[in-house]
SERO-4910 file (N, C-alpha, C, O; in steps of 0.05 Angstrom, whole numbers):
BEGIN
 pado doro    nc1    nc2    nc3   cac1   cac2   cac3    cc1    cc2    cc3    oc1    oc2    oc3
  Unk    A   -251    282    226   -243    255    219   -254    246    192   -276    252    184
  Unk    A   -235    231    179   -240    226    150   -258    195    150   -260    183    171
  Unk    A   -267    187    132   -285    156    133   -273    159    107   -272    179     93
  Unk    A   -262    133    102   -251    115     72   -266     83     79   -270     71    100
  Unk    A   -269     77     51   -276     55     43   -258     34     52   -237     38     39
  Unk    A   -255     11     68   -239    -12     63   -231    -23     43   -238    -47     42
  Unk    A   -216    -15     24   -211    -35      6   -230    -24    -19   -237     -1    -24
  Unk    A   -236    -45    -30   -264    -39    -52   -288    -47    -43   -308    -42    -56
  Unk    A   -285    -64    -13   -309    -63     -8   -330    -43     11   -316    -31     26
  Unk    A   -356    -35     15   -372    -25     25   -365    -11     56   -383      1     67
  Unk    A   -350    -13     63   -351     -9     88   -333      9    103   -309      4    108
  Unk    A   -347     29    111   -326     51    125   -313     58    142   -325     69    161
  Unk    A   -293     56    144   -279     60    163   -265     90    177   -262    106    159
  Unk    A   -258     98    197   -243    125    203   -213    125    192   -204    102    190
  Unk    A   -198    142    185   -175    142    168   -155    131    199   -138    113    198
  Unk    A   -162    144    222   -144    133    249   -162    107    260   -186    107    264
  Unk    A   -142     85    264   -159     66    280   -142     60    295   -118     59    291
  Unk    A   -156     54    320   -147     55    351   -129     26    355   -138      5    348
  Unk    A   -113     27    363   -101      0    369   -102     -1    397   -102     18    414
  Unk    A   -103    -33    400   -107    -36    434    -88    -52    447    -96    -56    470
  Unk    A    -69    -63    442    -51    -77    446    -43    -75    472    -39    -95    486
  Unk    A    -40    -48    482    -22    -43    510    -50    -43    533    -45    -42    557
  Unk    A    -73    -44    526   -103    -53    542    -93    -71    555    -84    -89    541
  Unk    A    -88    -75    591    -88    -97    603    -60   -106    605    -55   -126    619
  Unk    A    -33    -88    589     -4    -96    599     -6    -73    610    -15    -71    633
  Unk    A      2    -55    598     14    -30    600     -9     -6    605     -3     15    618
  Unk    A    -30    -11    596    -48      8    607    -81     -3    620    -96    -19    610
  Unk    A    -83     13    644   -105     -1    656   -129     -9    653   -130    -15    629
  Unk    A   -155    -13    667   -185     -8    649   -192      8    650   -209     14    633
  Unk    A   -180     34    676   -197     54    669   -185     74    656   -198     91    646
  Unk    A   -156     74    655   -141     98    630   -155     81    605   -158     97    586
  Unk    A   -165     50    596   -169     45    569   -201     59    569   -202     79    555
  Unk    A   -218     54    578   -242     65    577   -232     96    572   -240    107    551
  Unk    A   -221    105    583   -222    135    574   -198    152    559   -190    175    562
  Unk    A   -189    126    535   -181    127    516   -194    129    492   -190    145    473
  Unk    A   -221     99    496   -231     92    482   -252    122    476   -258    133    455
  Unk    A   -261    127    504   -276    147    496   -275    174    487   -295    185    479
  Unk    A   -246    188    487   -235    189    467   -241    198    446   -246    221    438
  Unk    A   -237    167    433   -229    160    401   -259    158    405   -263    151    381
  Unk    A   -276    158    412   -304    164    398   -309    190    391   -313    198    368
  Unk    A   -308    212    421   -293    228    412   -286    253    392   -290    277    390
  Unk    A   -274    232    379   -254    239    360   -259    228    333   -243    225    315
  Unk    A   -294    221    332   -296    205    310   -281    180    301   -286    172    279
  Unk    A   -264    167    314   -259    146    311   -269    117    306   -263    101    324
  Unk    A   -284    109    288   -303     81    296   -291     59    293   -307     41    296
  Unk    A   -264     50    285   -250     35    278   -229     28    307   -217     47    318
  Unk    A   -229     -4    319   -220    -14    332   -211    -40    324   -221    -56    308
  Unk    A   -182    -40    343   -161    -62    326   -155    -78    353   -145    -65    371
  Unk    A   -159   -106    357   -143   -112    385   -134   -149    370   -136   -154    346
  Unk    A   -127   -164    384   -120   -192    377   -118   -215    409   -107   -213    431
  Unk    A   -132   -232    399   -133   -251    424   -112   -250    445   -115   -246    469
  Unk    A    -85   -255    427    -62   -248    450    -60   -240    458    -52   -246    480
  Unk    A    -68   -204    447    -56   -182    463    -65   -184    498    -88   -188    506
  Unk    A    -43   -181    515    -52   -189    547    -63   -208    552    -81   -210    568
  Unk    A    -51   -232    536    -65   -262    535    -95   -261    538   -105   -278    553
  Unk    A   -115   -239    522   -138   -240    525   -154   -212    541   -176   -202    535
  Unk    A   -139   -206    557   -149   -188    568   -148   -157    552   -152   -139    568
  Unk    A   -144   -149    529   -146   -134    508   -174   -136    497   -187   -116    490
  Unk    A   -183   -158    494   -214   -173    483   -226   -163    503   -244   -147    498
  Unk    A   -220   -170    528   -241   -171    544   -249   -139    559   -268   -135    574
  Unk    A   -230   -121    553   -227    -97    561   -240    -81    550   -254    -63    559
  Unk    A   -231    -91    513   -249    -72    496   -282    -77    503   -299    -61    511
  Unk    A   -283   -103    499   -312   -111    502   -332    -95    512   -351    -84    500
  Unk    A   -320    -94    546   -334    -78    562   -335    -50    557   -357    -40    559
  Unk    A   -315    -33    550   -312    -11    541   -334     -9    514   -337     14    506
  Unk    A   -345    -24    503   -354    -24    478   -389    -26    488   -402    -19    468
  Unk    A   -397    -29    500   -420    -38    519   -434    -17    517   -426      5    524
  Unk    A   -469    -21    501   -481      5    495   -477     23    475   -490     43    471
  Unk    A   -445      9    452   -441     28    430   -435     11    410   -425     21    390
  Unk    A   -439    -12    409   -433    -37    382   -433    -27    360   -415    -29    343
  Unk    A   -464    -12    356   -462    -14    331   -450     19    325   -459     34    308
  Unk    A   -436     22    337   -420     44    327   -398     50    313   -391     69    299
  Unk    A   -384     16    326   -356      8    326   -349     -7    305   -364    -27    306
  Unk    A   -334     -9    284   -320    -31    273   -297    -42    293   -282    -29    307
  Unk    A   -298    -64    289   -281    -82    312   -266   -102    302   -277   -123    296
  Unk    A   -239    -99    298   -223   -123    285   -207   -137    313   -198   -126    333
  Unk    A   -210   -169    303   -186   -186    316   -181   -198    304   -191   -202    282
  Unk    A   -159   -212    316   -142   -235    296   -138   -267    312   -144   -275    334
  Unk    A   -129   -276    294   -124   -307    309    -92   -323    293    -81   -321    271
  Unk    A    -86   -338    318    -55   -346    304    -42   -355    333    -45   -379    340
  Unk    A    -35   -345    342    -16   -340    363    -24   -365    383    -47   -375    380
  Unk    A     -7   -375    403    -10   -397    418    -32   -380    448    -28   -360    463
  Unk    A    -53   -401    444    -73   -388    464    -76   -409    491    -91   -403    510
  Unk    A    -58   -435    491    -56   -450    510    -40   -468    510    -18   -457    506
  Unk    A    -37   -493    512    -12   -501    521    -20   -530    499    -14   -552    508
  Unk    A    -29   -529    478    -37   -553    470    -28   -555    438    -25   -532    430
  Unk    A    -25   -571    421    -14   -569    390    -39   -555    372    -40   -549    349
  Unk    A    -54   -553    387    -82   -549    369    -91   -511    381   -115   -504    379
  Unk    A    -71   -494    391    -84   -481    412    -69   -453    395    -72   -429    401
  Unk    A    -53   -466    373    -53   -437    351    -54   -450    313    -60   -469    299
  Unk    A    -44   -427    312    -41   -435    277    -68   -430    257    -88   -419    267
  Unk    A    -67   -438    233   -101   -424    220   -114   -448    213   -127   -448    193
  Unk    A   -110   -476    233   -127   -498    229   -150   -493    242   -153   -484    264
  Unk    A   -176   -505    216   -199   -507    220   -205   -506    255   -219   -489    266
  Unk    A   -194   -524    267   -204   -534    294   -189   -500    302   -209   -489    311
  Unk    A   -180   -491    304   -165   -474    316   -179   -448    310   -177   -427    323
  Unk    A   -190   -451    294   -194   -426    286   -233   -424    288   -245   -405    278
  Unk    A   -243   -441    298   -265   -447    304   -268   -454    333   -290   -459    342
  Unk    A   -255   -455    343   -242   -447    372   -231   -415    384   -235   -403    406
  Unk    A   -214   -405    356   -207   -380    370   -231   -356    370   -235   -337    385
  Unk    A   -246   -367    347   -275   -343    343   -291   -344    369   -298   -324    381
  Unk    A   -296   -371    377   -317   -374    402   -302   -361    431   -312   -348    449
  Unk    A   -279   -370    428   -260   -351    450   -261   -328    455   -265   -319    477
  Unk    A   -258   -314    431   -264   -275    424   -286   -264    430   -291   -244    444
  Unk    A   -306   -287    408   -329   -281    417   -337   -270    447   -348   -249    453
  Unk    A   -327   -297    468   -335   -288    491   -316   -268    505   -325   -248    517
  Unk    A   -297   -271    503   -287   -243    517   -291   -217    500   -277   -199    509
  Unk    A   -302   -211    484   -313   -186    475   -340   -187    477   -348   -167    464
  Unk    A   -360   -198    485   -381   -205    496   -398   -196    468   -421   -187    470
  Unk    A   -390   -198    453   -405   -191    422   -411   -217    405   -397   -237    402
  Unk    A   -435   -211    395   -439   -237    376   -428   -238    346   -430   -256    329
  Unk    A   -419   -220    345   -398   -225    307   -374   -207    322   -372   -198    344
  Unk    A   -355   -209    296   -330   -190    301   -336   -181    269   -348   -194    252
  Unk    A   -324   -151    266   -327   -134    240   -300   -148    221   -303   -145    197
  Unk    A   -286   -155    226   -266   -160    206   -244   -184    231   -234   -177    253
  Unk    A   -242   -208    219   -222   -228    235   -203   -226    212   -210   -225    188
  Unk    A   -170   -226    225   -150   -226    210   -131   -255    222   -121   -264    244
  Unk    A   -133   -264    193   -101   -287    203    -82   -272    212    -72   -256    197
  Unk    A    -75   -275    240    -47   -254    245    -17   -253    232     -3   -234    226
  Unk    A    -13   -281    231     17   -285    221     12   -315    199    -10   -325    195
  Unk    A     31   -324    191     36   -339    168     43   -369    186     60   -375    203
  Unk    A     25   -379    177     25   -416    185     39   -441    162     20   -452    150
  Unk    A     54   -448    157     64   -461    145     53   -482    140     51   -494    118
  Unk    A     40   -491    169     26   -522    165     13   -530    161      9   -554    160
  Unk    A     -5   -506    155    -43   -515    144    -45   -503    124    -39   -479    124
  Unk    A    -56   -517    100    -63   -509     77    -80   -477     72   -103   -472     80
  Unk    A    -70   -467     64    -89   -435     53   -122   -438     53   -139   -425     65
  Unk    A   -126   -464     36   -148   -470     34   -167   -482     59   -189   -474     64
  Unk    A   -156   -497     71   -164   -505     96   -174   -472    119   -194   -465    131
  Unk    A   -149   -462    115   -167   -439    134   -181   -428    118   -203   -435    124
  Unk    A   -182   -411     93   -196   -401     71   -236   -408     81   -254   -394     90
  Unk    A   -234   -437     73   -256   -451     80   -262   -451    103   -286   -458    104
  Unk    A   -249   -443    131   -262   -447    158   -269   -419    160   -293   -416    162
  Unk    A   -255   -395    160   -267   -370    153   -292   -364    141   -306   -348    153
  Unk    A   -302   -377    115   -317   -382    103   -344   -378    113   -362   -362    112
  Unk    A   -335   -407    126   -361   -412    140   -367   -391    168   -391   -389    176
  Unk    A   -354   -382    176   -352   -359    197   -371   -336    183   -392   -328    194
  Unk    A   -364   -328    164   -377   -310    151   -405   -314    147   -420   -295    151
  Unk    A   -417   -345    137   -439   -358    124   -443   -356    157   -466   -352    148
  Unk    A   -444   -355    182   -461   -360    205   -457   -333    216   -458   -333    240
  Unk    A   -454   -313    205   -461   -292    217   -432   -278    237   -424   -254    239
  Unk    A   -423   -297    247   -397   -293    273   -377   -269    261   -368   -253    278
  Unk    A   -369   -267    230   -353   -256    220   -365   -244    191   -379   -259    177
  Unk    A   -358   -218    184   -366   -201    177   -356   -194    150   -368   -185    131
  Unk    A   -330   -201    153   -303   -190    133   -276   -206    140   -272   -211    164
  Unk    A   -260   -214    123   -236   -230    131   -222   -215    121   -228   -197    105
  Unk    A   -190   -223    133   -159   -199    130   -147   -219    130   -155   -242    135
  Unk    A   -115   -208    122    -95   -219    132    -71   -197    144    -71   -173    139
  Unk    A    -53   -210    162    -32   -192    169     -6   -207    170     -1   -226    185
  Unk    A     13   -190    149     43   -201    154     50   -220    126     72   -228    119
  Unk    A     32   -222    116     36   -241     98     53   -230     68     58   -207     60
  Unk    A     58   -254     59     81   -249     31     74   -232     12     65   -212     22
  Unk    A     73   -230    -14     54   -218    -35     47   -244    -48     24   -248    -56
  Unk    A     73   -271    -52     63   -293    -69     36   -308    -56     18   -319    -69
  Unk    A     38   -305    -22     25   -317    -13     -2   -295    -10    -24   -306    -11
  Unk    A     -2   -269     -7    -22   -265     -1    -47   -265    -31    -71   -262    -29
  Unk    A    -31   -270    -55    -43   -271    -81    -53   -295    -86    -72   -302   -101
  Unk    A    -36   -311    -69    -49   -346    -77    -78   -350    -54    -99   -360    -62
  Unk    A    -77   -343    -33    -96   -340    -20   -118   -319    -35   -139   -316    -23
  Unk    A   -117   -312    -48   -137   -285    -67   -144   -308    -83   -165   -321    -80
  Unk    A   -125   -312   -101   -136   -335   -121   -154   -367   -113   -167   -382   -127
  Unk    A   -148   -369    -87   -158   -395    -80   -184   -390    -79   -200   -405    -89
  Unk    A   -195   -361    -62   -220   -356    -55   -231   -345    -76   -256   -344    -75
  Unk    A   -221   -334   -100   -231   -329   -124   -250   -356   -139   -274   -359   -147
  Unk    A   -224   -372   -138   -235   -399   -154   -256   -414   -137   -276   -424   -147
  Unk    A   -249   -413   -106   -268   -437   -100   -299   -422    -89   -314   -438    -78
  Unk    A   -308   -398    -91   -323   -383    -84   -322   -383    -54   -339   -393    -40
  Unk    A   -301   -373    -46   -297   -365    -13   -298   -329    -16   -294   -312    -33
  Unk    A   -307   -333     21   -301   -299     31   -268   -295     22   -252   -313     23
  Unk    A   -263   -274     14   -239   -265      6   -228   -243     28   -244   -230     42
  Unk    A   -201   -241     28   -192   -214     35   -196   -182     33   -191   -170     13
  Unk    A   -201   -175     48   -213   -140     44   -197   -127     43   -192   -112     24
  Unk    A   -177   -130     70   -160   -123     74   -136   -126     83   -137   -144    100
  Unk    A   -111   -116     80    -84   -134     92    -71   -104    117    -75    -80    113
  Unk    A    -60   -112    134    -45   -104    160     -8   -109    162      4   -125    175
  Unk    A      0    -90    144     34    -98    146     30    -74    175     14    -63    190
  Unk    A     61    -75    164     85    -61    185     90    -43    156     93    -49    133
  Unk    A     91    -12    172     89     15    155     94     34    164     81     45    182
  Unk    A    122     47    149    126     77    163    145     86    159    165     73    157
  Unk    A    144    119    154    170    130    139    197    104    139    206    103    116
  Unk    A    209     87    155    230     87    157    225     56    157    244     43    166
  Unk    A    200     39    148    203     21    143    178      8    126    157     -4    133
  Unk    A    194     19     88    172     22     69    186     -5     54    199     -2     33
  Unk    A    183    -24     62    193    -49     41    160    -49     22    159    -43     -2
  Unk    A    138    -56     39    114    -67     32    111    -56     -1     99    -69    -17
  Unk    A    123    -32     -7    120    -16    -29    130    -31    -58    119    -27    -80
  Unk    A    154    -53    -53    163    -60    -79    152    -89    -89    159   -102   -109
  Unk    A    123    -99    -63    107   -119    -81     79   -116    -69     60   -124    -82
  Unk    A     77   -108    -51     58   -111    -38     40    -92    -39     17    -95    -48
  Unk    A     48    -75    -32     29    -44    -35     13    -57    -77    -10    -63    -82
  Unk    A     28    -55    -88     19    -56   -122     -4    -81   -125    -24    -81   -139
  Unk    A      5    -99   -109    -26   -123   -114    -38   -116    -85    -57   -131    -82
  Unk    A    -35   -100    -63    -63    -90    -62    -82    -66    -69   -105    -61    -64
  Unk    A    -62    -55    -83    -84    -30   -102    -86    -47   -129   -108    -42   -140
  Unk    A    -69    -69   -146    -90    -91   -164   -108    -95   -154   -126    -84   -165
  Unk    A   -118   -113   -128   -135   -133   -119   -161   -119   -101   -182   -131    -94
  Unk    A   -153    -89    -95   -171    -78    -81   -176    -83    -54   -198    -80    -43
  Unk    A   -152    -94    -42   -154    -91    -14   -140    -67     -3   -120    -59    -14
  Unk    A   -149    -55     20   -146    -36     40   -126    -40     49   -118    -63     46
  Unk    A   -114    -27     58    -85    -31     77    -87    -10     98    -93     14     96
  Unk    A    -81    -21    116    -88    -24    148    -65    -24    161    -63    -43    177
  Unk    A    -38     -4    159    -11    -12    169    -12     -4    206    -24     15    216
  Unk    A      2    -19    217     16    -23    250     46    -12    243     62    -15    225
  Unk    A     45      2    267     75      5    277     73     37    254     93     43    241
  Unk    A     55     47    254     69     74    233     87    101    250     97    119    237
  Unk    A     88    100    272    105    119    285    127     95    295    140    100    316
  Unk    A    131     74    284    155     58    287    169     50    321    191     55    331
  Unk    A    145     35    332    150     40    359    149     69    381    152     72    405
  Unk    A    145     82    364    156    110    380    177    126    377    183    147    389
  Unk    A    194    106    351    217    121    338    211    147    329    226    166    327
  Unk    A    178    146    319    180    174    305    164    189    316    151    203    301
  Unk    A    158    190    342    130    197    361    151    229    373    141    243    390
  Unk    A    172    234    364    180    255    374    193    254    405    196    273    420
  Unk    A    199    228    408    217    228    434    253    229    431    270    240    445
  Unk    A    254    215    408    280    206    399    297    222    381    287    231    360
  Unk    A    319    227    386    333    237    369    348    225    354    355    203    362
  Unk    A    358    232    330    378    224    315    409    206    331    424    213    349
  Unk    A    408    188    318    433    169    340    432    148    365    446    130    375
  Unk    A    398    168    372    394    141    398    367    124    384    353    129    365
  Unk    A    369    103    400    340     91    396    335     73    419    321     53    419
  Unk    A    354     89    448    339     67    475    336     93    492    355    109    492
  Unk    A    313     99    505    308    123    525    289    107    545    270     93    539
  Unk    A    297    112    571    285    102    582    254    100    590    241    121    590
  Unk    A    238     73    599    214     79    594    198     71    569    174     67    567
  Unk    A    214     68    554    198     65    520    207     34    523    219     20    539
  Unk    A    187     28    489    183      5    488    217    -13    480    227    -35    483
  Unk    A    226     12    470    258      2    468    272     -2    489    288    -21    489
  Unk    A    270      8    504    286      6    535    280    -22    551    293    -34    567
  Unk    A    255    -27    540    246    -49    559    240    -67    544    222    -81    551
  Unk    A    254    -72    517    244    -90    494    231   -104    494    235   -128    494
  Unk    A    205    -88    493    176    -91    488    162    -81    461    159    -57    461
  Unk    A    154    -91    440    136    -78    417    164    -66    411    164    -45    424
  Unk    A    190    -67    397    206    -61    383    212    -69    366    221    -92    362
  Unk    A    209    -41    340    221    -66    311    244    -59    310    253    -76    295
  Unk    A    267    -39    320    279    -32    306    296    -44    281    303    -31    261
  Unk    A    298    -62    283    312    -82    269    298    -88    242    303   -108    229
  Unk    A    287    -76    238    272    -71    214    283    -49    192    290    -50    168
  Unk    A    280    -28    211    291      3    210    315      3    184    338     -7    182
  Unk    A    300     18    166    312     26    145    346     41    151    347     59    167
  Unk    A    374     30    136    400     38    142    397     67    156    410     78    173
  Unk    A    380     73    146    385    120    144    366    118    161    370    139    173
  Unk    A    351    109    169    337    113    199    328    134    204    305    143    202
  Unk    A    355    149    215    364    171    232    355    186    210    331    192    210
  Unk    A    373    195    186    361    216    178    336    219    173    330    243    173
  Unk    A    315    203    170    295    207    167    280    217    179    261    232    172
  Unk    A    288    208    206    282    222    233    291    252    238    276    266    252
  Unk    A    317    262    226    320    284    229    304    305    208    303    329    211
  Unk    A    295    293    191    274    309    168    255    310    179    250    331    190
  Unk    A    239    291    180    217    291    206    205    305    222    181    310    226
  Unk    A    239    316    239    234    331    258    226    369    243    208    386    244
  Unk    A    250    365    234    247    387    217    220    404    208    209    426    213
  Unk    A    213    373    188    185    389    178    160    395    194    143    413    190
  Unk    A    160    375    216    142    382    236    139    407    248    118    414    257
  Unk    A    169    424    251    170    454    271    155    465    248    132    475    253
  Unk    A    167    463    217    156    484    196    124    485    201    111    505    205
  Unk    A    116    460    201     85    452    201     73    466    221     50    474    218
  Unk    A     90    470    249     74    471    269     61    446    282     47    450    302
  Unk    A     63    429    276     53    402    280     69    379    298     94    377    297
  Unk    A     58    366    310     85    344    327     94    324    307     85    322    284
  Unk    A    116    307    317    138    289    287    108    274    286     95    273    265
  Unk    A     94    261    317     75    240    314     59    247    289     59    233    268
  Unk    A     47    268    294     23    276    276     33    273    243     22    261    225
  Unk    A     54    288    244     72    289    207     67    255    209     49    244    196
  Unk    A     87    237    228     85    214    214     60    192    206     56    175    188
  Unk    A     50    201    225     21    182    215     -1    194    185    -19    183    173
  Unk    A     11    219    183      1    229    163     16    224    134      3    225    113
  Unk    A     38    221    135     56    214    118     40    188    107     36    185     83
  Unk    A     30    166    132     26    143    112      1    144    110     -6    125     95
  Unk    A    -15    156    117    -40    174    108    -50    178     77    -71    177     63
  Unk    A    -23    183     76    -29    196     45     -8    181     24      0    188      2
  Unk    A     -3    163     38      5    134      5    -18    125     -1    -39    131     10
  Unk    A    -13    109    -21    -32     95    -39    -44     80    -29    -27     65    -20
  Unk    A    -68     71    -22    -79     45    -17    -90     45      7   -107     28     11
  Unk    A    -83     60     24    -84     66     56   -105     72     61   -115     94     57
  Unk    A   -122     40     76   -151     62     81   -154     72    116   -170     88    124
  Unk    A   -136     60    132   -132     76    156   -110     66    171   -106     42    166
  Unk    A    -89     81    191    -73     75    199    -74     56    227    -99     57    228
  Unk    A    -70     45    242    -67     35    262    -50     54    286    -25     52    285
  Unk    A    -61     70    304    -45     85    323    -55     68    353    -77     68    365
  Unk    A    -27     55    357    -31     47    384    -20     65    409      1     79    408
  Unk    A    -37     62    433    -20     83    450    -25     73    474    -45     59    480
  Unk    A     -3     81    491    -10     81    527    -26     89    540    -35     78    560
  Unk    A    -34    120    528    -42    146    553    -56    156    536    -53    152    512
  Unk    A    -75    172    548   -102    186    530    -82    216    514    -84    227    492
  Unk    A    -71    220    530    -51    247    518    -39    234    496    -45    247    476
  Unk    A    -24    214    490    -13    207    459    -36    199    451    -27    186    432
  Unk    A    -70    196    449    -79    192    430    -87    225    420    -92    233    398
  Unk    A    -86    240    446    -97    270    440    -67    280    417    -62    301    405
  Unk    A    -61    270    418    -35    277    405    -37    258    379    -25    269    360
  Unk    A    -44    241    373    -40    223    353    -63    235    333    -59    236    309
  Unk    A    -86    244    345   -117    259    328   -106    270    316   -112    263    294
  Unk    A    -82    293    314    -77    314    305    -75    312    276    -76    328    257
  Unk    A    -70    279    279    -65    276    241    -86    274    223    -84    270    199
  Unk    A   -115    277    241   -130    278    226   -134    301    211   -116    318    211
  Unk    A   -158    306    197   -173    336    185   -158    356    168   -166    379    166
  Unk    A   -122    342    148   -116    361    146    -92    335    128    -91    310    131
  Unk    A    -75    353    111    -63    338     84    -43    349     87    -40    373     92
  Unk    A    -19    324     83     10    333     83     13    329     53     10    307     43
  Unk    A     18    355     35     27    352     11     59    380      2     72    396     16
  Unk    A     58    373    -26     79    398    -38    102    382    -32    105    358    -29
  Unk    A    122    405    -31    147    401    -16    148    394     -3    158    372    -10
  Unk    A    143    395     33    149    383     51    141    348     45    158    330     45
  Unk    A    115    341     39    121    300     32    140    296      7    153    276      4
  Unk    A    141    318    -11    163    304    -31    196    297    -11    210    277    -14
  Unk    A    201    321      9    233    315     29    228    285     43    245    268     48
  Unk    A    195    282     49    197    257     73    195    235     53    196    213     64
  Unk    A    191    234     26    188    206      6    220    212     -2    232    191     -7
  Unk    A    233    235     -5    261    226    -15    278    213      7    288    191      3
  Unk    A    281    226     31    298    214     40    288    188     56    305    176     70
  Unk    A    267    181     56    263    154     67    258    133     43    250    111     50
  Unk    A    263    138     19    255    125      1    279     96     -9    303     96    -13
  Unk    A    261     77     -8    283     52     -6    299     42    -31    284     40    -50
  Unk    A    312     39    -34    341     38    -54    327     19    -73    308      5    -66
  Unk    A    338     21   -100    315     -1   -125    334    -26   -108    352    -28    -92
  Unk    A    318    -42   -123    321    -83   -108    320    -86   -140    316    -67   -155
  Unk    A    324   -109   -150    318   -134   -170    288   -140   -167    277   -133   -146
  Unk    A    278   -149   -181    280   -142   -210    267   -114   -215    267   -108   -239
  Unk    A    256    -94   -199    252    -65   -198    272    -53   -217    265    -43   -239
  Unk    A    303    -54   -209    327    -40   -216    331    -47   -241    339    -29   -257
  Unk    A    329    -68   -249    323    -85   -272    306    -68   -291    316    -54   -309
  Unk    A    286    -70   -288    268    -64   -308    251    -42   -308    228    -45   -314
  Unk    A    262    -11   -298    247      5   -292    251     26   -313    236     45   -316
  Unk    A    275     18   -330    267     35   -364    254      9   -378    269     -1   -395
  Unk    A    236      0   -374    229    -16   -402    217     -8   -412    216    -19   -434
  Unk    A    200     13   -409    173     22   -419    195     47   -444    187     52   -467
  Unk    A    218     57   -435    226     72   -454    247     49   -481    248     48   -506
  Unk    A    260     36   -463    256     -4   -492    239     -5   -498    250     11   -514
  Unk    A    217     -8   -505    197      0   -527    197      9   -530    211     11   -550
  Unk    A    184     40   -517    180     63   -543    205     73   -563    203     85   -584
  Unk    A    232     61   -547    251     63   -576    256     49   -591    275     54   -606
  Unk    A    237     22   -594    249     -6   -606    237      7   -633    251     -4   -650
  Unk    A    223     21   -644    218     36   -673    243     42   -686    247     35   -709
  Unk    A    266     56   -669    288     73   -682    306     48   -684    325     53   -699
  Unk    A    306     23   -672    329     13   -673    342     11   -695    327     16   -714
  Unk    A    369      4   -704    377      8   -729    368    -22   -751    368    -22   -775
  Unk    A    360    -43   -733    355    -71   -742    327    -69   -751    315    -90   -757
  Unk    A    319    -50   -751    292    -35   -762    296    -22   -787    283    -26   -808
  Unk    A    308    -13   -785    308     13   -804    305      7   -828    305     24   -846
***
């Protein structure tokens, strides 16, 4: 197992980090305990869960599972999501968010969390307002490191700049949605967080399970999966060519010897900026299967076939302006020169 830096800041993380999401729906306490154990394992010290997940019982699962190994673990959660039935019971207001820490707190039975992420984008509360309640999270010890996940590039830069100017905890790291077949993050986002030196932390990189090697080219409902039971499905995300990408995929994986899972999580492994992937799973066998992507580099030919054909079509102002650099170097010869 590989350890990368978060971002630019100090702190190491495993290149695979465990997601826990299906803790408490879909998988029990004692298949999660002996998941978790596992991904220790397996060198894994990086854990990802969020208040919601299992309205809580994700928090409270890891917790215990974590019992006797704290300081082993990096431990991310998030806050956002409606946690009760009241106007004040989501969103990234102060009150809310000084509420959701003490919540986590106790169902992970830990006194800080390693990294709290805004989960999704709040319209109604000023940047600064949460900026500043984070802040202070940090200044009392409870929180460690702040993230965001899902957010814009304008917005996640104005939140950079706010905590720049007003001397707040800043962003380490950001958490999109990432994977062969759904690389938007690449034409603003990925570039101001290798400017800004945050880590990127992508979810969903075997794309639901699209690219976990169950699926073939043409389908995307089999029974059982999270598509069948539309649960944790992006497809709708899913890049036009999808499919072929999937059928390359498959491909390079037989050459490799390797499963599609393993190729795909390694694929985003090895973009830019990536300091560990997020692999969530059901069953201890897909995480024994998900390790594989560690200890070992997809390069040459085979990632140049999986960056061509998943590679996303130029946009504005990209398409626009991607000879300018050769507009200059010819503006010498122009004839209004000469």
């Amino acid at each position: 197992m590989e350890y990368r830096n978060l971002g630019s800041c100090g702190l190491k993380v495993s290149e695979l980090c465990l997601g826990t999401m299906t803790f408490g729906r879909r998988t029990d306490e004692t298949d999660s305990r002996r998941i978790v154990d596992l991904a220790f394992d397996a060198g894994i010290n990086f854990f990802d869960t969020a208040d919601a997940y299992g309205s809580g019982l994700s928090e409270e699962i890891l917790g215990r599972t974590l019992k006797g190994r704290r300081r082993q673990a990096i431990v991310a959660t998030k806050f956002f999501n409606p946690m009760g039935p009241g106007p004040n019971d989501s969103g990234m207001s102060r009150v809310h968010i000084m509420n959701a820490i003490e919540d986590s707190l106790r169902r992970l039975q830990m006194d800080y969390v390693d990294i709290f992420y805004i989960h999704h984008v709040d319209i109604q509360t000023p940047l600064e307002e949460m900026l500043r309640a984070v802040d202070d999270l940090v200044h009392q010890g409870k929180v460690r490191y702040i993230a965001c996940s899902n957010y814009e590039a304008w917005r996640l830069s104005e939140a950079l700049w706010t905590s720049k100017v007003n001397g707040l905890a800043s962003f380490v790291c950001y958490q999109p949605q990432y994977s062969l077949v759904v690389r938007d993050i690449e034409q603003e986002l990925v570039p101001l967080c290798l400017n800004k030196g945050l880590g990127i932390v992508p979810w969903a990189p075997l794309a639901s399970g699209f690219l976990a090697g169950k699926f073939k080219p043409g389908g995307q409902e089999i029974a059982g999966t999270r598509a069948a039971d539309k649960w944790a499905w992006h497809g709708r995300f899913f890049a036009p060519n999808a499919d072929e990408t999937l059928a390359t995929l498959l491909e390079v994986a037989v050459e490799l010897g390797k499963t599609p899972a393993q190729v795909a999580l390694r694929w985003v492994l090895e973009q830019p900026g990536v300091s560990s992937v997020i692999t969530g799973v059901r069953t201890v066998e897909q995480l024994r299967d998900n390790v594989g992507a560690a200890g070992w580099q997809l390069t040459g030919e085979r990632l140049q076939r999986l960056n061509k054909v998943s590679h996303l079509p130029p946009r504005y102002p990209e398409s626009f302006e991607h000879n300018t650099w050769q507009r200059r170097r010819d503006a010498q010869n122009m004839p209004s020169l000469t």
